[in-house]
C-alpha positions in Angstrom: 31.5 6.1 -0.9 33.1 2.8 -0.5 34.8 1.5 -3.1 34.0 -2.5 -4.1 37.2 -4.7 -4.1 38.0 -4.8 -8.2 41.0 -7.3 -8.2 43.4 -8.0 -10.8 45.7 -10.9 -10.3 48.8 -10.3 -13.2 51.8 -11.8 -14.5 53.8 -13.5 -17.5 52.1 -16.5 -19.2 52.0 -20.3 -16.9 52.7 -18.0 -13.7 49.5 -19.2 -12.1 47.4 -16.2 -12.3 43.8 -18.4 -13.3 44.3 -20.5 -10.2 45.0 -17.6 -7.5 42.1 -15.9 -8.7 39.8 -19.0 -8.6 41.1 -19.0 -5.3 40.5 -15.6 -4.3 37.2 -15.8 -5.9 36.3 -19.1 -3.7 37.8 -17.7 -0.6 36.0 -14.1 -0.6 32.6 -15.1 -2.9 34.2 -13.0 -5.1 32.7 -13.0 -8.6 35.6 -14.9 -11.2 36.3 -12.9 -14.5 38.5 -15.5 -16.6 40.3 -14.4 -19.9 39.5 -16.1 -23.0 42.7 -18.3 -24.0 41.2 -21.5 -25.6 39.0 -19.7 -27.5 41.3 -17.6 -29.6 41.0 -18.9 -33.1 44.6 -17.3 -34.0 46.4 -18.3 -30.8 47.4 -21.3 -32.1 49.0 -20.2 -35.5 50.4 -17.1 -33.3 52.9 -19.4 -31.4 53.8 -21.3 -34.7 54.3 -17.8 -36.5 54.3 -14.4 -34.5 55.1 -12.1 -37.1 52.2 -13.2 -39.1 49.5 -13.8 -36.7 50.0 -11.2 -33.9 47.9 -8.4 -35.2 44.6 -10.8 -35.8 45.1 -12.4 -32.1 45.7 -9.2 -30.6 43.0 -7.7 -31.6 40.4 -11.1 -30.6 42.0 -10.4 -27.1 41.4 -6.7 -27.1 37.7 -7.3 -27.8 36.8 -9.9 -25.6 38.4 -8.3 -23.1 36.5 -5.2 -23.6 33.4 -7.1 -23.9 34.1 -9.1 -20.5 35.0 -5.7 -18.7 32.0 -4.3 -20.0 30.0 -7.0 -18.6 31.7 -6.8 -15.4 31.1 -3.5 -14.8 27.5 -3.0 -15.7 26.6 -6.5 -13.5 28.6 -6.6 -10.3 30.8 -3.8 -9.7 28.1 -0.9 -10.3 26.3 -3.1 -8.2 28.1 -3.4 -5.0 29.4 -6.8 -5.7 33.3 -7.1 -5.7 34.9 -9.0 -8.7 38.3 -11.2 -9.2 39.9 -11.3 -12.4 43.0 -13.4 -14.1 44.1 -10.7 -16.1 44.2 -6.2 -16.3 43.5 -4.7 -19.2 46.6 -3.5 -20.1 48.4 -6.8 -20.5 46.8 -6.1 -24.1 49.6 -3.3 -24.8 52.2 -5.8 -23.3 51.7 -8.3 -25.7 51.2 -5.7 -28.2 54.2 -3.9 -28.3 56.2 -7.2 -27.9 54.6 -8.8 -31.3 53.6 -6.0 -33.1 55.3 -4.3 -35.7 55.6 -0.3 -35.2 52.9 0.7 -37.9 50.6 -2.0 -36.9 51.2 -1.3 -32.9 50.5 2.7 -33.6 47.0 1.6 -35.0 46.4 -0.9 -31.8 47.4 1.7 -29.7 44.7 4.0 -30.7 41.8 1.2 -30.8 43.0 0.2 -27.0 42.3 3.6 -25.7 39.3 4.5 -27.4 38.0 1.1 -25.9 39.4 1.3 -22.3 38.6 5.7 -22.4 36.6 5.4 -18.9 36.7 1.7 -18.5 36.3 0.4 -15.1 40.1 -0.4 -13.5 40.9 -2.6 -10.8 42.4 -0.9 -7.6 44.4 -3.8 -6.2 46.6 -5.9 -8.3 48.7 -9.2 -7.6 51.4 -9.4 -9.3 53.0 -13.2 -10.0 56.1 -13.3 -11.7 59.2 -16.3 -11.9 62.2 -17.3 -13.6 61.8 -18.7 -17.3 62.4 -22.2 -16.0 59.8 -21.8 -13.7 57.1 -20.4 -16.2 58.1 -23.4 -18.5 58.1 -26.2 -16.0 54.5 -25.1 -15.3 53.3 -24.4 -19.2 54.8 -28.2 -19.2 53.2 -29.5 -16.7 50.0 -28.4 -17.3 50.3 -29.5 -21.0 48.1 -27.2 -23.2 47.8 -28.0 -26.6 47.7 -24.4 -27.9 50.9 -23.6 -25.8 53.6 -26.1 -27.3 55.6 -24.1 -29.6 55.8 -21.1 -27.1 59.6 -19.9 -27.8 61.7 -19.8 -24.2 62.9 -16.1 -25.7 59.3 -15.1 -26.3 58.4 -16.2 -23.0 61.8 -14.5 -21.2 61.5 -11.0 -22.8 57.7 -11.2 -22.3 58.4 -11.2 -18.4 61.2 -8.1 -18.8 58.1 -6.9 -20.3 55.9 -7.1 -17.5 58.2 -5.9 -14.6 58.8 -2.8 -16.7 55.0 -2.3 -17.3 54.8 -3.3 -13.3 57.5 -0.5 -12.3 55.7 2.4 -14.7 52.5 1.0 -13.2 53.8 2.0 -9.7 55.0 5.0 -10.6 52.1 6.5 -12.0 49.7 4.8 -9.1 51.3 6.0 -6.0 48.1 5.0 -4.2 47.5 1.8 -6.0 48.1 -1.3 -4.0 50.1 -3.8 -5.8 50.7 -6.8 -4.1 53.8 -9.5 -5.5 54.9 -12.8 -5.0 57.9 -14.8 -6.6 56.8 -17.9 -7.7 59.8 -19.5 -7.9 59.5 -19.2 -4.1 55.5 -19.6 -3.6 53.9 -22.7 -4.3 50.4 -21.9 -3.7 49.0 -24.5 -5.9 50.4 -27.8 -4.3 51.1 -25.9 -0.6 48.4 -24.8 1.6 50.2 -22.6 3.7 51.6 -20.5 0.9 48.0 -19.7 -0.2 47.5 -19.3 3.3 49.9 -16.8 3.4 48.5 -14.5 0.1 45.5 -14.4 1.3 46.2 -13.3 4.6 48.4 -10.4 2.9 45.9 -10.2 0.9 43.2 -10.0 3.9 45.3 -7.2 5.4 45.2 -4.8 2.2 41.7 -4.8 1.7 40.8 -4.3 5.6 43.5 -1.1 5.0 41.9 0.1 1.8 38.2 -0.2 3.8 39.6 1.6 6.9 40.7 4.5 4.1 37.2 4.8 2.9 
C-alpha cells in the first residue's frame, strides 16, 4: 500500500518553519496544517513569566494540536490526500520539559501519550535550525506582538533542545527521512534558488520513498 506524503517541517521558534510549509504546500497541492500561536490565550503572559504560565499554555498547545491531528487524519490522510504541516507532535514534550517543573511535567507526560497513543505520524520531516542571532533577527523582523519578551537564553537552550530531540529522533527512526537545512546558510524566504534547492532535495526523497513502496 502506498503511503501518502505526511510532512512535518520542524525547528526552534522564528526558524521559518510556517513559510517552508506554505511553500511546500503551494508547490505540491499539499494540504497546509498550521499550528495555533496567536490564539493561545496564555502565550502572552508565558513569555512575561514562564514559571507561572507554562503548565496552562502547554496544555492549550497539547489540545489543539491533538484536535488539528485528529482532523488531519480523519479528512486527508485516510483519504489519499498528502498533508504539510509547520509543526510534529512532539515539539509538545520539547517545550514541556524545558518549562515545566518535574511534578507538573510527569503529569503532561502521561496526558501527551494517552493523546498521541496511535496518532497519525509524519514520515518525512525538515528540520530548520540556526544560530540564536539568526532566530532573533527573524522573531525581530517579523515583529509579533506576543513574541517581544522572548528571553535570548530561552530561545538558545530551546534549540539544544531540539537537536537533542532531532539526534534521539534518528536514532530511534532508522528508516525515517529527515531532511535539514541551516538557516544561517539558507535564505529561502528572500532567495529563490535556495527554495529552489529544498524542494528539489525535497523532490528527490519523496520519488525514493514512492520507489520503496
Amino acid at each position: 500500500m502506498k503511503t501518502i506524503p505526511f510532512i512535518a517541517v520542524e525547528g526552534p521558534i522564528g526558524v521559518g518553519k510556517t513559510s517552508l510549509a506554505k511553500a511546500i504546500s503551494e508547490h505540491f497541492q499539499y494540504e497546509l496544517l498550521k499550528e495555533i500561536v496567536d490564539e493561545n490565550p496564555f502565550l502572552g503572559k508565558f513569555y512575561e513569566n514562564i514559571e507561572e504560565w507554562s503548565f496552562q499554555t502547554e496544555m492549550f498547545f497539547l489540545c489543539n494540536r491533538y484536535k488539528q491531528l485528529g482532523d488531519i487524519e480523519t479528512d486527508y490522510i485516510k483519504n489519499g490526500k498528502p498533508v504539510v504541516a509547520d509543526y510534529h507532535i512532539f515539539k509538545n514534550l520539547i517545550f514541556a520539559q524545558r518549562s515545566l517543573n518535574d511534578a507538573e511535567y510527569e503529569k503532561y507526560e502521561k496526558i501527551y501519550h494517552i493523546l498521541t497513543n496511535n496518532m497519525a505520524q509524519p514520515n518525512l520531516i525538515i528540520y530548520l535550525h540556526a544560530s540564536l542571532d539568526t532566530l532573533l533577527t527573524r522573531i525581530k523582523k517579523r515583529g509579533r506582538e506576543i513574541e517581544k519578551n522572548i528571553s535570548p537564553l530561552y530561545l538558545e537552550q530551546l534549540a539544544i533542545d531540539y537537536d537533542n530531540k532531532m539526534k534521539k529522533l534518528e536514532e530511534q527512526n532508522p528508516n525515517l527521512p529527515i531532511l535539514r537545512f541551516n538557516g544561517d546558510e539558507l535564505d529561502f524566504v528572500n532567495n529563490e534558488n535556495d527554495m529552489k534547492h529544498i524542494i528539489q532535495l525535497l523532490t528527490d526523497s519523496l520519488v525514493k520513498r514512492s520507489l520503496q513502496q
